[in-house]
Residue, then its C-alpha position, 0 to 999 in steps of 0.5 A: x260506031x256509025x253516025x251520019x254527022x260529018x263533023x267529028x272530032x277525036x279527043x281525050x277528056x280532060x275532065x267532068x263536071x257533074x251538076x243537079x241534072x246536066x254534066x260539062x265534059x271537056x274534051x282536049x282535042x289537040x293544039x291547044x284546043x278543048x271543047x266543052x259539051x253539056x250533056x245529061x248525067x245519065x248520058x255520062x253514066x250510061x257512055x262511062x265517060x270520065x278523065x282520061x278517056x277517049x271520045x269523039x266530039x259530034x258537032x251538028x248545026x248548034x249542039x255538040x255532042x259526044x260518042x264514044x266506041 
């Protein structure tokens, strides 16, 4: 993966949590620390993002975003 944005972050989801439209996914990044991005269903599907998987937290002005290799 290649993105421009230079704020990254490597982590370990923790969990999903679906709702009607929108999808949380909290992601461990180590020390104590989880973040949590709002992002569509359909993004969760199409990236397979589930618990235990392996993402990288993209964080530009104020959105955060998840990517995943």
């Amino acid at each position: 993966m290649r993105i421009s944005a230079r704020n990254q972050i490597k982590g370990t989801v923790v969990d999903v949590k679906k709702g009607a439209t929108t999808s949380h996914v909290r992601v461990d990044i180590g020390g104590g620390q989880i973040v949590t991005s709002s992002i569509t269903n359909e993004a969760v599907d199409e990236l397979g993002i589930k618990a235990k998987g392996h993402v990288t937290v993209v964080v530009k002005a104020s959105d955060v975003m998840i990517a995943v290799d």
